[in-house]
N, C-alpha and C positions, 0 to 999 in steps of 0.2 A: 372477551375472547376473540372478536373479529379483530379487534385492534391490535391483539399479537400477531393474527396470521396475516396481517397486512406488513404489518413489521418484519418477521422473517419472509415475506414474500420479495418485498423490497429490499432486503438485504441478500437477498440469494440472486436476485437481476442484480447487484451489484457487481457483486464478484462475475456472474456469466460475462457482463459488461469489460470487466477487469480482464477475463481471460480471451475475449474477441479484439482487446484493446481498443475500443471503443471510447476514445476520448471524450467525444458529446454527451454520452449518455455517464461517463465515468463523473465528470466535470458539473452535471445536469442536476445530477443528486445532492450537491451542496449546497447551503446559504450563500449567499453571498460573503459573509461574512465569516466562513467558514473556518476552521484553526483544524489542522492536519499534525499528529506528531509523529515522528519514525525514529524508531532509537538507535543505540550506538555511534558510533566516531566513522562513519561513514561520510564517503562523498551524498549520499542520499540521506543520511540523516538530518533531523532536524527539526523547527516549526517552521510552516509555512502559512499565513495570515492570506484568505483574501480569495475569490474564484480565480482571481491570473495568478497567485504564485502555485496555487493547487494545478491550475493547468498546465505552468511550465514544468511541476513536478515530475504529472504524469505522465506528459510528453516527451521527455528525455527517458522517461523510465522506461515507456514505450519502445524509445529509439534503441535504445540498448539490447533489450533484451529481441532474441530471435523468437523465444514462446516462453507465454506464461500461462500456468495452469493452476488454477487456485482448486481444494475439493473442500467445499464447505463441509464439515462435521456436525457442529451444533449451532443451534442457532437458540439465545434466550432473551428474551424480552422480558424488559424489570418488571413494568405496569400492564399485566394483559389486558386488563379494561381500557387502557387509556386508547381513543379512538383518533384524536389529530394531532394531541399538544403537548407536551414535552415526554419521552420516554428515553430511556438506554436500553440497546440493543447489544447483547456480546455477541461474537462469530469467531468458532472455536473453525480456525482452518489448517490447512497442511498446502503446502506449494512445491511445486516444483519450476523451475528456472532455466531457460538457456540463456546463454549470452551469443553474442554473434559468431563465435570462433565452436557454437555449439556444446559448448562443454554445461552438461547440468548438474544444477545442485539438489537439496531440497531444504526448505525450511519448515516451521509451522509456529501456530503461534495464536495470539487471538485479536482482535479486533475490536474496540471496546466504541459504538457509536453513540453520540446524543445528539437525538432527533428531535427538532420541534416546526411542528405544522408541514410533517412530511419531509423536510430536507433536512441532512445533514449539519447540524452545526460544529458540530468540533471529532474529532475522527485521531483513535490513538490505537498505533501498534506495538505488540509486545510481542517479542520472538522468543520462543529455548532454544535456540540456538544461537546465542552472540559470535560464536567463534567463526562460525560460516559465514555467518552475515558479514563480519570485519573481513574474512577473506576474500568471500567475491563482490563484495560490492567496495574497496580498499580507499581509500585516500587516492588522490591525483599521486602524492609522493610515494605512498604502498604500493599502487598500480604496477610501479615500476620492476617491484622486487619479484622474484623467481615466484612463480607458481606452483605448487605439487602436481599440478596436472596439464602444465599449458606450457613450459618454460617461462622466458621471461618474459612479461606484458610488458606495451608499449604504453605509452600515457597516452589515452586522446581525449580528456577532457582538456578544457579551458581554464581561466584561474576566473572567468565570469560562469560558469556553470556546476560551481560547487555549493552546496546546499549550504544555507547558514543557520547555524544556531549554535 
């Protein structure tokens, strides 16, 4: 039982950490050898292998966005007994987004982590709502096209700053 409530403890400083953008402490909670995945055909989509591609992730993510506000809902823990060594942790959350031009969205979705010896090893997001997520987070080439709520967007990524996978 302590080993769950360390688990949702630590998963709920996460997202606080997620919503101060708090890169150090975002970055901190990884293995080193961490695997992050985020879905859809997104410029943000992807995997990302490794503590520097996870930091360039969430540092662009950072830069983009004007606020991020995650609201944790659930938080479950596979193994409650387990006290340091491998668990999964789900985090049923709800977000909301601005971008720099202020216009917000909301998403939600869940967060499925495995942990082993405290740090994140591998970290996968699932959203319900694909269709938001394709529209404001769009391709460099989407970017371009008419927005329902902004006109037309300008492109200002790079062709070096598009996620891969």
């Amino acid at each position: 039982m302590i080993g769950a409530l360390i688990a949702r403890s630590r998963a709920r400083r996460g997202f606080d950490a997620l919503n101060r953008k708090d890169l150090a402490a975002v970055v901190g909670a990884f293995a080193d050898d961490a695997v992050f995945e985020f879905p859809g055909r997104t410029r943000m989509s992807g995997r990302f292998e490794g503590k520097r591609a996870l930091e360039e992730y969430f540092r662009r993510w950072f830069a983009e966005r004007a606020m991020i506000r995650f609201r944790v809902m659930h938080v479950c823990v596979e193994d409650v007994l387990a006290l340091g060594g491998t668990n999964t942790v789900q985090v049923e959350w709800a977000l909301e987004e601005a971008d720099r031009h202020d216009v917000s969205f909301h998403l939600s979705g869940v967060t499925v982590l495995d942990v082993r010896h405290g740090k994140i090893v591998r970290a996968r997001d699932y959203v319900f709502e694909p269709d938001v997520l394709e529209r404001e987070w769009a391709t460099p080439e989407a970017a371009a096209l008419p927005h329902p709520r902004r006109g037309a967007r300008a492109s200002t990524a790079s062709s070096t700053s598009t996620a891969g996978g």
